[in-house]
C-alpha positions in Angstrom: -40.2 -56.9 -15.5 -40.2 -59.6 -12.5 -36.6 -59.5 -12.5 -36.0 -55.8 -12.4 -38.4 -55.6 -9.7 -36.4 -58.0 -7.2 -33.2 -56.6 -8.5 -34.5 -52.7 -7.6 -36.2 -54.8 -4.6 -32.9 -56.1 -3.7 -31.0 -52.7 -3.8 -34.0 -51.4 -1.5 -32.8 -54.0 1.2 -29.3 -53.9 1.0 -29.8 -49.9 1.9 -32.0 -50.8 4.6 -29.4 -53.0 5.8 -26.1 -50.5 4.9 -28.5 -47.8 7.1 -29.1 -50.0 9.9 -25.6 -51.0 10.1 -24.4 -47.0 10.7 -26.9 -46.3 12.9 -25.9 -49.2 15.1 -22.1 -48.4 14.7 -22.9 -44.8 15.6 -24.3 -45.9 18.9 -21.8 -48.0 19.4 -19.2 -45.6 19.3 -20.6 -44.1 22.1 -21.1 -46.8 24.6 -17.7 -48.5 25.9 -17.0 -51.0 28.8 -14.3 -50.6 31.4 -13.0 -51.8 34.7 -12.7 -49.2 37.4 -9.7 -49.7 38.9 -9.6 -46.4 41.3 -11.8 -44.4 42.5 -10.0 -40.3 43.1 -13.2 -38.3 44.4 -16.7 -38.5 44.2 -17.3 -37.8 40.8 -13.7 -39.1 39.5 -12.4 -42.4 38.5 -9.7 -44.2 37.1 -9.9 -46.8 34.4 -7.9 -48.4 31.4 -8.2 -47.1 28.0 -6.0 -48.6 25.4 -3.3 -49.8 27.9 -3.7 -46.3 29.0 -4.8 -45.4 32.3 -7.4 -42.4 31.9 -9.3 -40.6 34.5 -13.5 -40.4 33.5 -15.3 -37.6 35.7 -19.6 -37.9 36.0 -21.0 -35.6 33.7 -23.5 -33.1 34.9 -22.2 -33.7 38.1 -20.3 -31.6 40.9 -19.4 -32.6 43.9 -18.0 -31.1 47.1 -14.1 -31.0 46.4 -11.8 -33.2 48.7 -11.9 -31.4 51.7 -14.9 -30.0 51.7 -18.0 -30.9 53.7 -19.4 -34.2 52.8 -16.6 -35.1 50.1 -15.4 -38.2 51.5 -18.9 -39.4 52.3 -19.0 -38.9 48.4 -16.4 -41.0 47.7 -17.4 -43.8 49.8 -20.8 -43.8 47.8 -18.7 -43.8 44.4 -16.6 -46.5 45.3 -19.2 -48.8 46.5 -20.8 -48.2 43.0 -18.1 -48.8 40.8 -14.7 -49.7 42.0 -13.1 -52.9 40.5 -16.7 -53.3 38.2 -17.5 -53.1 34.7 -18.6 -49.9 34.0 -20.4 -48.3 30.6 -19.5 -45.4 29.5 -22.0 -43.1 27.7 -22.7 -40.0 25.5 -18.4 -39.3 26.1 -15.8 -36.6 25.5 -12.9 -35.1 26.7 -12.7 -31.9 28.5 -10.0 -29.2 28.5 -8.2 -31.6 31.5 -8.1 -34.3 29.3 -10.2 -36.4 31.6 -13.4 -38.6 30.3 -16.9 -36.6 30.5 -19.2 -39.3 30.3 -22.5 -41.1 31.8 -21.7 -43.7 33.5 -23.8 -47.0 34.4 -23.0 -50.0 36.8 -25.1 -52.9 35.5 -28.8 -51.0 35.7 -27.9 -48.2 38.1 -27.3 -44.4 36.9 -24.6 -43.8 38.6 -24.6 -40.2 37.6 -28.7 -39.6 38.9 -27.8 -42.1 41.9 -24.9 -39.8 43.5 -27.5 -36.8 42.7 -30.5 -38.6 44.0 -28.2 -39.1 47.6 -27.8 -35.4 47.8 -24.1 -35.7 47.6 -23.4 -33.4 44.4 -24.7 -30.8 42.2 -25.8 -30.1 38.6 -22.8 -28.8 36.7 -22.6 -26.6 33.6 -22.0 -29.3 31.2 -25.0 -30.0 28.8 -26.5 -33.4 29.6 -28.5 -35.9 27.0 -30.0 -37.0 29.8 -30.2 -33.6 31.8 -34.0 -33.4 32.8 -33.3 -36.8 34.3 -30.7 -36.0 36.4 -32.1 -32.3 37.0 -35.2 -34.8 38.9 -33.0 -36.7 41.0 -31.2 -32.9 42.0 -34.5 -31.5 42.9 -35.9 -34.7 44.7 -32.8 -34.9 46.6 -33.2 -30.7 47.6 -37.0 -31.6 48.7 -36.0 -34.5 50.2 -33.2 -32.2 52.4 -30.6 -34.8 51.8 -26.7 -35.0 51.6 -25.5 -31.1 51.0 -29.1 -29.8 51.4 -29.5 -31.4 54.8 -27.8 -28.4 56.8 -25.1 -30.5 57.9 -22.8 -28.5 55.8 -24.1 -24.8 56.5 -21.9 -23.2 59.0 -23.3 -20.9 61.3 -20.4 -20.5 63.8 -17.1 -18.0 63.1 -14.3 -20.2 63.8 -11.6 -18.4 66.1 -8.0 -17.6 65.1 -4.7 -18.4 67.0 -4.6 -15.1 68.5 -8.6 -15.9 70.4 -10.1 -13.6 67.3 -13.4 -14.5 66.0 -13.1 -14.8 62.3 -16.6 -13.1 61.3 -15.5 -12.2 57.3 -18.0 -14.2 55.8 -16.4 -15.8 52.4 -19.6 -16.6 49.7 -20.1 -18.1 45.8 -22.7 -16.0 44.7 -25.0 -18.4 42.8 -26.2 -16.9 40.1 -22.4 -15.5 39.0 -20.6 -17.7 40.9 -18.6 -14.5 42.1 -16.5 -14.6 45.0 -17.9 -11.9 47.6 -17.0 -11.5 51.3 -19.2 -9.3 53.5 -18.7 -7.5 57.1 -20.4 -7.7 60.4 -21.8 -4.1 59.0 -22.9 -5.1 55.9 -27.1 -4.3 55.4 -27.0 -8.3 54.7 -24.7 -10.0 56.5 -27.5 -12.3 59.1 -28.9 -13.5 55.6 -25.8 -14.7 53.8 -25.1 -18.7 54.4 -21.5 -20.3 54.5 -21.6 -23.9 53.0 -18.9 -26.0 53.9 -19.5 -28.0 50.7 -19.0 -25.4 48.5 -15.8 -22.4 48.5 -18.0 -20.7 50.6 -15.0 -19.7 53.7 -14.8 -17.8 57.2 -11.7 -14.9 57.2 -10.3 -13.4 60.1 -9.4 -10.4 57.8 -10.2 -8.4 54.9 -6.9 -9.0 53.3 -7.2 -12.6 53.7 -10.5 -12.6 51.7 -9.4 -10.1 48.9 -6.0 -12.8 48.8 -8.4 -15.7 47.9 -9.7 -13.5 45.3 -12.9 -12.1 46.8 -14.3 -8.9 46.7 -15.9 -6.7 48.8 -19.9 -6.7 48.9 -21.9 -3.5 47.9 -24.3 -3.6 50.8 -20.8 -2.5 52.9 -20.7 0.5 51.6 
């Protein structure tokens, strides 16, 4: 009886063990070291993968394109973070670009929650582990009135055309759609809409112009 209770014992163990060892291999999986070797944007980065070089883009983050209002002050930030450092990758997967989604740390910093938490990004569509985190750091940052939210981006100005013509078509991302809609001096609205040079938010001198980047007409010009 002694013996068939350490053997059953025994088997108890080794499960315990066999367990233990999947769950750890699982987690693993999903954690990965790399060197950053170039930083693209600021969300964007270049490392090596199996002597493959392989771009790896912040998840749940979006920041202003290249270009765009604050974009290179983004970049700066990213590559002081993690250019030619060990970075871990977390919580990873590809996207339809082929690039790396992943959460990304720099020895004990979030670099994710830290380029939200300067107000140099937005929360993108992806779905996040750590999404109420970073959701936070988006929010703090928007009290805060930091980065993107500071004004510094918000245009209030039409610029002028070649030809001395103000350029008063006012480009705008709807935010709840993310439709592209351009409104009139006439429009009911038009003193309320905002352009934000961090966004594709744009002046046009014309209506063709607008309706050639693919906007449309708002209803409150009718």
């Amino acid at each position: 009886m002694r013996l068939l209770f350490l053997f059953i014992l025994l088997i108890a163990v080794t499960s315990l063990l066999l367990n233990a060892k999947l769950i750890s291999d699982r987690i693993t999986s999903k954690r990965a070291v790399f060197q950053v070797s170039e930083v693209i944007d600021g969300d964007t980065f270049k490392i090596m993968s199996n002597n493959e070089e392989r771009r790896v883009r912040l998840m749940g983050v979006d920041i202003p394109e290249t270009g765009k209002c604050l974009s290179s002050e983004a970049k700066d930030k990213l590559t002081q973070l993690v250019l030619g450092k060990d970075v871990v990758l977390e919580d990873q997967f590809s996207d339809p670009y082929g690039r790396i989604m992943a959460n990304v740390y720099a020895g004990n910093i979030f670099v994710n929650k830290e380029m939200l938490s300067s107000g140099l990004g937005r929360m993108d569509y992806y779905e996040n582990p750590h999404k109420e985190e970073l959701k936070a750091a988006y929010a703090d940052a928007k009290f805060k009135k930091l980065g993107i939210f500071s004004g510094i981006c918000i245009s209030k100005t039409p610029p002028v055309s070649n030809k001395g013509i103000p350029c008063a078509i006012k480009g705008n991302i709807d935010d709840n759609t993310q439709k592209k809609i351009y409104f009139l001096p006439g429009c009911r609205n038009y003193s309320q809409v905002t352009i934000d040079l961090s966004t594709a938010d744009q002046w046009f001198c014309s209506e063709n112009e607008a309706v050639t980047a693919g906007f449309t007409k708002s209803t409150t010009c009718n």
